[in-house]
C-alpha positions in Angstrom: -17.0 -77.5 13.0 -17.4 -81.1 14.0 -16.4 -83.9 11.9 -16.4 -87.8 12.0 -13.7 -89.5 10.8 -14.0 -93.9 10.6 -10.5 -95.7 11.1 -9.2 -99.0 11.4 -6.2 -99.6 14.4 -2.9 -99.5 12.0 -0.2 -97.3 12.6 -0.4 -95.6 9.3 -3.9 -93.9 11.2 -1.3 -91.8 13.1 -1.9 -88.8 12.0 -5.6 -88.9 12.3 -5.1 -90.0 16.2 -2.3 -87.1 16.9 -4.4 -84.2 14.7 -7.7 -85.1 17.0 -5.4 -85.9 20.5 -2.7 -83.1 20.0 -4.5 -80.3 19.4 -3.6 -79.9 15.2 -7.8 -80.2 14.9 -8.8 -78.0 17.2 -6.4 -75.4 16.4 -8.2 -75.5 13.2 -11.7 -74.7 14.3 -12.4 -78.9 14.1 -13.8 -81.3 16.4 -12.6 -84.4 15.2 -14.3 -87.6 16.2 -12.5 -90.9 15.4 -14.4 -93.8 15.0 -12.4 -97.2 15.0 -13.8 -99.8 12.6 -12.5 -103.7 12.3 -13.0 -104.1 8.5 -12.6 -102.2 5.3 -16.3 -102.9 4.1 -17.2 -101.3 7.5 -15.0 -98.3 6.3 -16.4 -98.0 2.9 -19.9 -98.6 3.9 -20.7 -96.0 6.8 -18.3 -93.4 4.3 -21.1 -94.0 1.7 -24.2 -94.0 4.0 -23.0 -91.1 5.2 -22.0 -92.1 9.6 -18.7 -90.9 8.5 -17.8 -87.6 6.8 -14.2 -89.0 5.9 -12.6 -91.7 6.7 -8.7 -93.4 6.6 -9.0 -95.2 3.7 -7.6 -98.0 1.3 -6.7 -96.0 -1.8 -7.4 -98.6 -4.5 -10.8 -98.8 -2.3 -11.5 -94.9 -3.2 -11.0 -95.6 -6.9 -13.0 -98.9 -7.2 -15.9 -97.3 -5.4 -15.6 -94.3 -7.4 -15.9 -96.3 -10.9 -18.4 -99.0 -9.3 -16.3 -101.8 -9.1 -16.9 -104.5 -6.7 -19.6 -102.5 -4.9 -22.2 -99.7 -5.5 -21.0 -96.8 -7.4 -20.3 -93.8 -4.9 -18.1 -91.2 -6.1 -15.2 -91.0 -3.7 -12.3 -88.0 -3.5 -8.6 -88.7 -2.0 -7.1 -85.2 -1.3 -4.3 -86.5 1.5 -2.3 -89.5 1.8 -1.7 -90.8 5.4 2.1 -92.0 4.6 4.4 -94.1 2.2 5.2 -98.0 3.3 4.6 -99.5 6.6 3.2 -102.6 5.0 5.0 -106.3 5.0 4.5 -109.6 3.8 4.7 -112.2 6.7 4.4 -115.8 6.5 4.0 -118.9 9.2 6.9 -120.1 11.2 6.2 -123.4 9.3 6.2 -122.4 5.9 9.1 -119.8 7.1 11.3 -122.8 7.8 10.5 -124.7 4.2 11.6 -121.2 2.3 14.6 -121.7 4.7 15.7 -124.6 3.6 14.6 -123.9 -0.3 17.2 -120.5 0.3 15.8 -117.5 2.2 17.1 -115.9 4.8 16.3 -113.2 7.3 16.5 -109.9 5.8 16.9 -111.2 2.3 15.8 -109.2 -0.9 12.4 -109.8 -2.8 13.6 -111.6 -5.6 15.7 -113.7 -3.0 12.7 -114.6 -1.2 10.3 -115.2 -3.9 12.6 -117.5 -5.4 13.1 -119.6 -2.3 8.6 -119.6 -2.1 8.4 -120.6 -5.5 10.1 -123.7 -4.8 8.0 -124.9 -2.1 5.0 -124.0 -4.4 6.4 -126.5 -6.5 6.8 -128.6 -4.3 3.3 -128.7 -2.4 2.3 -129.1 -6.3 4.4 -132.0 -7.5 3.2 -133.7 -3.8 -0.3 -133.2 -4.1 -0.8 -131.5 -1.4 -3.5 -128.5 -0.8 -2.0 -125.1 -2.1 -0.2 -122.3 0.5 -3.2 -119.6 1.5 -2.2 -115.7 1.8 -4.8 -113.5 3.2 -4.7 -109.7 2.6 -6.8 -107.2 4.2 -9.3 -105.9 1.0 -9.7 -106.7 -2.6 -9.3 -103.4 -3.7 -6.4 -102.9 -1.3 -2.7 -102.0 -1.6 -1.7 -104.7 0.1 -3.4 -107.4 -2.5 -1.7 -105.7 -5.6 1.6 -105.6 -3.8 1.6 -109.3 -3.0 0.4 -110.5 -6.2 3.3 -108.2 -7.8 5.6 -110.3 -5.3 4.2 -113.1 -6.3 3.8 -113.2 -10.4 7.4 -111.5 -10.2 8.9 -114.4 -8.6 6.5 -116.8 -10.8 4.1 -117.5 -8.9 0.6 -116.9 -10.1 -1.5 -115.6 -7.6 -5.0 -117.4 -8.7 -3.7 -120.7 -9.8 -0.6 -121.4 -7.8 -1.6 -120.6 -4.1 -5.3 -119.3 -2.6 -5.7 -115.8 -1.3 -8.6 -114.7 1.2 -9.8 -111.5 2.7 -9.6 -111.1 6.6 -9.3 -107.7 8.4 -6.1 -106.6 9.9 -6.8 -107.3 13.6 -7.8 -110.8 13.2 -4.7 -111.9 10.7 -2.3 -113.1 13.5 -5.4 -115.1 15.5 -5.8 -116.6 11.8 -1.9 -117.4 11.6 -1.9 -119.2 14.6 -5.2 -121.2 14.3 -3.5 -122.3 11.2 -6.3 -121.2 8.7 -3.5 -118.9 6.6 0.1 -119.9 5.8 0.7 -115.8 5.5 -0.2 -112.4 4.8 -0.1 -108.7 3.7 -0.9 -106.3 5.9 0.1 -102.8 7.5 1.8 -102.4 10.9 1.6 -103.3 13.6 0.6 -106.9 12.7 3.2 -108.4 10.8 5.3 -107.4 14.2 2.3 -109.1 16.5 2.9 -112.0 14.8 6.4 -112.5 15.2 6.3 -111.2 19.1 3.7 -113.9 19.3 5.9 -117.1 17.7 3.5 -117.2 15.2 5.3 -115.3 12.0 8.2 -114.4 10.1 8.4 -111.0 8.0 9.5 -112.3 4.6 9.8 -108.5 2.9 8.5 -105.1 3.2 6.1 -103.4 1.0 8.5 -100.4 0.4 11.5 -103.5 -0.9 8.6 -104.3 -3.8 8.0 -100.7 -4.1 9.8 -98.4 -3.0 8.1 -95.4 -1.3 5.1 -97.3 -2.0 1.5 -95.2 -1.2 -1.1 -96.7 1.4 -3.6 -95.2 3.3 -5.3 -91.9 2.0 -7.9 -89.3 3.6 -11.0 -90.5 1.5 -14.6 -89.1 1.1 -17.1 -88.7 -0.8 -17.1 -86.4 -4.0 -20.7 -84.8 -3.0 -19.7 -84.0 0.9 -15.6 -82.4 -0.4 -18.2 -80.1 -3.0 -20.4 -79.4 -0.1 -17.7 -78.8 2.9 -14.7 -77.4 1.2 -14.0 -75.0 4.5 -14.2 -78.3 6.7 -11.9 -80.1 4.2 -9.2 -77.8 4.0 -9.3 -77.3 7.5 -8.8 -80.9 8.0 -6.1 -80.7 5.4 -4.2 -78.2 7.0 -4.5 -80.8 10.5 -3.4 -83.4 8.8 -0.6 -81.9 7.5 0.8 -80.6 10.9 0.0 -84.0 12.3 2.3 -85.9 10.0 5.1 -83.5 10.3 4.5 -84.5 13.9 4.4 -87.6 13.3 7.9 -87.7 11.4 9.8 -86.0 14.1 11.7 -89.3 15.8 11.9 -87.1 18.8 7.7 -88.2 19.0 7.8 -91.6 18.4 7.1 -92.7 22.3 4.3 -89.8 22.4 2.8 -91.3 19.6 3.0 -95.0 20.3 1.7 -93.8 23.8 -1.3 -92.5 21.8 -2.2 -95.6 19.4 -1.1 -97.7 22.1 -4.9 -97.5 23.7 -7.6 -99.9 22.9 -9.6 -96.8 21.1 -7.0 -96.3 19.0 -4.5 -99.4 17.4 -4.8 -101.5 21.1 -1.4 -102.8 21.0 1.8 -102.9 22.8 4.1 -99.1 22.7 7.5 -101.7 22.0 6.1 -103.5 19.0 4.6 -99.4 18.1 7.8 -97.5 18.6 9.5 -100.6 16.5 7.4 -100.2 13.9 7.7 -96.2 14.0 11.1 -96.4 13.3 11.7 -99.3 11.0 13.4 -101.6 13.3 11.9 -104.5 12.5 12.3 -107.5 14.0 11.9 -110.3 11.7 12.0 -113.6 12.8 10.7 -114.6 16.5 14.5 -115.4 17.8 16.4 -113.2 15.8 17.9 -109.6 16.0 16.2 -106.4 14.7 16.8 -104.7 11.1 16.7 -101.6 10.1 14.4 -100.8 7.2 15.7 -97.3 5.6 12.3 -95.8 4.8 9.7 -98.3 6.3 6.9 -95.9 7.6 7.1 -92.4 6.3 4.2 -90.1 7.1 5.6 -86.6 6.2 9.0 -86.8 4.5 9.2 -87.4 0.4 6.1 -85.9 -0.3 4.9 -88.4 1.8 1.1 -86.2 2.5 1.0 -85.2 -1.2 -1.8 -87.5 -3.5 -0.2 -88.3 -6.5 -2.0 -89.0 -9.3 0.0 -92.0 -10.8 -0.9 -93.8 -7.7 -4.2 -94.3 -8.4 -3.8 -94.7 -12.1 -1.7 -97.8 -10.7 -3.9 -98.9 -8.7 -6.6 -99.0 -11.7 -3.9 -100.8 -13.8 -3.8 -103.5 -11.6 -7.7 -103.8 -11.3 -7.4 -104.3 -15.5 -4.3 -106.7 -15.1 -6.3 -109.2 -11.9 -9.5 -108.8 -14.3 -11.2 -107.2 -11.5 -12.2 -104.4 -14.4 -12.0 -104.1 -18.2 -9.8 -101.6 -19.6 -11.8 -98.4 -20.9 -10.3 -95.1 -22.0 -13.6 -93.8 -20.0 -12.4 -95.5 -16.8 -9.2 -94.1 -16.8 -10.0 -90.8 -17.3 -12.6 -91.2 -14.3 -9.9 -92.9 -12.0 -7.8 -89.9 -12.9 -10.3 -87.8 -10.8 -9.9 -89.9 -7.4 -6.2 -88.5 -6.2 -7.0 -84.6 -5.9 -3.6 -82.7 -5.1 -5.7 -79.5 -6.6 -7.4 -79.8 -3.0 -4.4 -80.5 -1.3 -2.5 -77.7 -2.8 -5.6 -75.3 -2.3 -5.7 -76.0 1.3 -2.2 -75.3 2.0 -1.8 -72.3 0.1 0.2 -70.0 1.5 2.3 -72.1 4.3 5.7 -72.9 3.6 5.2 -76.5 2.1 7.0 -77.7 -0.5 5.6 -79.1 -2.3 5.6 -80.9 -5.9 4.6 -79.5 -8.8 3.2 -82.4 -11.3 0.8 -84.5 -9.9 2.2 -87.3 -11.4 5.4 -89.6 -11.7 6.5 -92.8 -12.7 6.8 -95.3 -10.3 9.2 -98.4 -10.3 9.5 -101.5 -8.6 11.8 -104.6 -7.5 12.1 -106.4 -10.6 12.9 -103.4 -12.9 9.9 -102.8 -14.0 8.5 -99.3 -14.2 4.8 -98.1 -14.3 4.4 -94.6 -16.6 1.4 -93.2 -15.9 0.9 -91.5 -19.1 1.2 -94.9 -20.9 -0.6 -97.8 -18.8 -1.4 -99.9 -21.6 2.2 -100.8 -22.5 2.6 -101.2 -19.0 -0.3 -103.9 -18.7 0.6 -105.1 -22.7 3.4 -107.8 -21.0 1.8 -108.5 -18.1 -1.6 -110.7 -18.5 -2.3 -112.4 -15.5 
């Protein structure tokens, strides 16, 4: 059975490179072509025209398409996330050195370091001057939710207060240094790039907003999961084996050997194996710190597509007015995360795995997200 399967050179697409270079794949009857891709349009687009049978996906991008937002409307299905965290926020050594003096430091929590942004946002107000500009990687992306939680959290509106852009992962650290952004949100390894190139500081991770936070997911359309279930599970079931792979530290230099090569992420196997095991360096000239839980592509039910994610993920397309709230909506956005599939497919292995398909999720500030209620959830927080 031969599939092909888009991605874009993060280390979250780990476990597609391992299952189609280590055998997982083939030991399932597959013959998995990757495809690397620079942009999430390019993702979406050749997943919806059909070049791709599935694809590593943005999750929020899976239920926008699916509900028409931003786009056409193409039905999409997400029966497999490809890992929890491995995202950060990093900003310019310049604007790094004005949150500095306003009170962050290296390492420092969320709050800690929202507080100390806020500041010079006031400041760069009260002067005048042109506002701070963050880039993240997609509109309909985890990475643009999480940093306008960061930043409304910590008071900062994300639409009046600074400017945010779109620019695809690979070309965010050339942006940093030609001085275009003052920061960004984006998946590993480029928030590490950047500082190895004197160009960035990490300012927090993802997974201190969130923690366990979902990113990537196995996305496809509806009409090809109905048509190909054999192919699908089969792909499941690689998948699977891949990450458990993939979470064994004893495999980290195998697999930053593998994503290492220009077809796959194209970067170096230090700043990989760094980011494989959530030693972070943060700061161009300072030490490395250990983030408990940074990438996770197996453990915590790390593989299993919980429902509540992408009811989140709709909540915050309400909340940034990207989409009116409809009862309708909801119920379709419910349909996007399939752990029906996922369970199907691994029927009868040993996996343990959960048994709702939803949770409630909670973040930095205290705040908690039930996914059985979103509309208290959104009721205190208009944008």
């Amino acid at each position: 059975m031969k599939l092909t399967v888009g991605f874009i050179p993060l280390l979250d697409c780990a476990s597609l490179v391992v299952a189609a270079r280590k055998g997982f794949a083939a030991e399932e009857g597959l013959e998995l072509t990757l495809v690397k891709e620079s942009s999430w349009a390019n993702i979406r687009d050749r997943v919806i025209v059909g070049h791709f049978d599935a694809a590593h996906m943005l999750g929020p991008m899976a239920v926008a398409s699916t509900l028409g937002i931003g786009h056409i409307k193409a039905p999409m299905v997400a029966p497999f996330s490809l890992g929890l965290g491995g995202n950060a926020i990093t900003v310019s050594t310049a604007l790094w050195g004005q949150m500095q003096k306003a009170g962050a430091a290296a390492g420092g929590a969320p709050h800690l370091q929202g507080a100390a942004l806020k500041k010079v946002v006031g400041s760069l107000e009260r002067s005048n001057a042109d506002p701070l500009t963050f880039a993240m990687v997609y509109p309909f992306s985890c990475h643009n939710y999480e940093l306008r939680y960061w930043l409304a959290a910590s008071g900062i509106h994300p639409d009046r207060d600074v400017r945010l852009v779109v620019i695809p992962p690979p070309f965010l650290v050339d942006a940093m240094e030609s001085g275009q952004i003052d920061g960004f949100c984006v998946g590993e390894p480029w928030n590490s790039v950047a500082v190895d190139a004197g160009v960035g500081c990490i300012v927090t991770t993802t997974g201190e907003i969130w923690p366990l936070s979902p990113e990537k997911v196995l996305g496809c359309r509806a009409q090809w999961a109905e048509q190909n279930p054999q192919q699908l599970a089969a792909l499941l079931r690689a998948l699977h084996a891949a990450s458990l792979w993939c979470q064994d530290t004893a495999n980290h230099a195998s697999i930053a050997d593998l994503l290492a090569s220009p077809a796959h992420v194209g970067t170096s196997t230090s700043v990989l194996e760094r980011s494989l095991s959530g030693e972070l360096k943060l700061t161009p000239n300072g030490e490395s710190h250990a983030i408990r839980d940074f990438y996770v592509p197996a453990a915590h039910a790390a593989s299993y597509p919980w429902v509540s994610h992408a009811l989140w993920f709709y909540a915050q397309m309400v909340r940034w007015r990207q989409a009116e709230y409809s009862a309708d909506s909801l119920t379709v956005a419910r349909t996007v995360y399939r752990p029906d599939l996922y369970r199907a497919a691994l029927a009868g292995s040993a996996v343990d795995m959960p048994r709702a398909d939803t949770k409630v999720e909670r973040f930095f500030d205290g705040r908690s997200f039930d996914p059985f209620d979103p509309r208290s959830y959104l009721a205190p927080q208009s944008a």
